[in-house]
C-alpha positions in Angstrom: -97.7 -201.5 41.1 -100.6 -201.3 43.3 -103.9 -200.9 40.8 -107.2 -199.5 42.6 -109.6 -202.7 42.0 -112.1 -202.0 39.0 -109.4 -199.8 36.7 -108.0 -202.1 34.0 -103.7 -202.2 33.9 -102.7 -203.3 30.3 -99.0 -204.4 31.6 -100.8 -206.8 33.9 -101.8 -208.4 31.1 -105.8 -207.7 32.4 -107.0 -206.7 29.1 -106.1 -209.2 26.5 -105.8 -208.0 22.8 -105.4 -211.6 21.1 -109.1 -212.8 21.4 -112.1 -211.4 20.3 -111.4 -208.3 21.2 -108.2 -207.7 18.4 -111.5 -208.6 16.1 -113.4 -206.3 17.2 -111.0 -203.8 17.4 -110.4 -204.8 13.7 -113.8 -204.1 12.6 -114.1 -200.9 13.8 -111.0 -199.2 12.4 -112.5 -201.4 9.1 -115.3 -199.6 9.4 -114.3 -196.1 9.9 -111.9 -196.1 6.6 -114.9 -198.0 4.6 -117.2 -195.0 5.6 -114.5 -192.5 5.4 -113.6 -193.6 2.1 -117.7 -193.4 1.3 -117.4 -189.7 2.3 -115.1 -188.5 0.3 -116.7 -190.1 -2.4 -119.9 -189.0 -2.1 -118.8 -185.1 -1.2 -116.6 -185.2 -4.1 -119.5 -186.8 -6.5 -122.1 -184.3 -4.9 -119.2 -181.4 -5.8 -119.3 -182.7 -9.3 -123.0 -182.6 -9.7 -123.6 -179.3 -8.5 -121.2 -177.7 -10.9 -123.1 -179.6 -14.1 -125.9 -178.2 -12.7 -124.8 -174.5 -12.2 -123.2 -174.7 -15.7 -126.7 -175.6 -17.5 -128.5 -173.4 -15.1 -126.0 -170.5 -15.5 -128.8 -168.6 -17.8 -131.5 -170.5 -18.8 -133.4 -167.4 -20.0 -130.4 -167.8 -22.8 -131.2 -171.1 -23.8 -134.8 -171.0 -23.9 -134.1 -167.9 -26.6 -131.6 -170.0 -28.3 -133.9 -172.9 -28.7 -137.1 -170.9 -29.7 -134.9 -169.1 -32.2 -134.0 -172.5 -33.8 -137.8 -173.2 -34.0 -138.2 -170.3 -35.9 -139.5 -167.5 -33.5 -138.0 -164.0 -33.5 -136.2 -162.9 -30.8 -139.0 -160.6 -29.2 -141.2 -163.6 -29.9 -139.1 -166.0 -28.3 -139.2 -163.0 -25.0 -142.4 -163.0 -24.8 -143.0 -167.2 -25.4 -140.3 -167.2 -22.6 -142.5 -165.1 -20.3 -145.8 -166.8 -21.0 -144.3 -170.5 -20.4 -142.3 -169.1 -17.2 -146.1 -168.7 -15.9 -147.3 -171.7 -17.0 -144.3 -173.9 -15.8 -141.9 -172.2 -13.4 -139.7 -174.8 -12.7 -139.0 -175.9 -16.2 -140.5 -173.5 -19.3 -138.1 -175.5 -21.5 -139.9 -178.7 -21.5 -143.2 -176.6 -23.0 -141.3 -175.8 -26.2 -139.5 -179.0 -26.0 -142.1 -181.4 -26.2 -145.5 -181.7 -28.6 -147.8 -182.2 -25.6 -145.7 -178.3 -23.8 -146.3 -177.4 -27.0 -150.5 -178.1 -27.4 -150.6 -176.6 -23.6 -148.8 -173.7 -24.7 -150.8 -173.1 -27.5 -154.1 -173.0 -25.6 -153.1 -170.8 -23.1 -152.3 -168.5 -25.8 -155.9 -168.9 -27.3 -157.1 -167.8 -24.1 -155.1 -165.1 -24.4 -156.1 -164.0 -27.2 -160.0 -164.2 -26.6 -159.2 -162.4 -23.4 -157.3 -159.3 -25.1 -159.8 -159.2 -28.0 -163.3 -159.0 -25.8 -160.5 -156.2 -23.6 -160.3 -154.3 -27.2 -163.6 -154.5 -28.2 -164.7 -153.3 -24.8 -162.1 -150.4 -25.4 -163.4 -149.5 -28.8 -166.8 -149.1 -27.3 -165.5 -146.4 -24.1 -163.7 -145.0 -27.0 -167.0 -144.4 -29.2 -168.8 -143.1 -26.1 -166.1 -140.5 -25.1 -166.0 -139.7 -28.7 -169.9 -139.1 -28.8 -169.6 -137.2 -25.4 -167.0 -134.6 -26.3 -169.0 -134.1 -30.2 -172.3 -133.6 -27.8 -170.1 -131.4 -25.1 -168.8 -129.2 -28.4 -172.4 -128.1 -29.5 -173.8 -127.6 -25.9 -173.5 -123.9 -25.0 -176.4 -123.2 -22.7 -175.7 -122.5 -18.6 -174.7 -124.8 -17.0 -172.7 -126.4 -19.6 -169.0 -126.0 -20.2 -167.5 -125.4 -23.8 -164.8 -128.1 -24.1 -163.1 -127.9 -27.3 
């Protein structure tokens, strides 16, 4: 068999499998099942981890409630505690009521809250006196010019 110089002819015996080469050859396929074996493994382990994590995240809303409850808030109170530490820690509004240190940061943001709506309702009260006073004033005016509200 006539063989066009530079192409290799395995019957001729040119390449030689029983040197280094068988070795080599070795490692490889070694190799490749070692880090197909390592795939598999991991996919399946990464499978596994994203289905504990979708099973605890499946409603966290619900176990926030459920662990407020147990503290002892209502169930509107444990809403609303849910909605204030959902501001002040997306990500993770369970450590706040989980820990005393959540807890303390919790409970000043609620101070500040609280300050906040009271100045709001005292500012309120005061529009409410002065609209009050308006409309007794507006009652007695009857001059021109003046409209009769009653």
């Amino acid at each position: 068999m006539n063989v066009p110089k530079g192409y290799l002819n395995i019957e001729s015996g040119i390449i030689d499998f029983s040197g280094p080469l068988q070795w080599i050859l070795l490692f490889v396929v070694f190799g490749g099942a070692l880090h197909f074996t390592y795939w598999l493994v991991t996919k399946k382990r990464k499978e596994r981890r994203r289905q504990q994590q979708s099973a605890t995240k499946e409603n966290p809303s619900q176990v926030f409630q459920e662990r407020a409850q147990h503290l002892g808030f209502l169930l509107s109170e444990a809403r609303t505690t849910e909605r204030i530490a959902r501001r002040l820690a997306p990500k993770s509004p369970l450590n706040l009521l989980n820990s005393a240190q959540g807890r303390e940061f919790l409970i000043g943001d609620l101070e500040r809250r609280v300050d906040r709506r009271q100045r709001e309702i005292k500012l309120l009260e005061r529009i409410h006196g002065r609209l009050e006073a308006l409309r007794s004033s507006d009652a007695h005016r009857d001059g021109p010019g003046h409209v009769l509200v009653r």
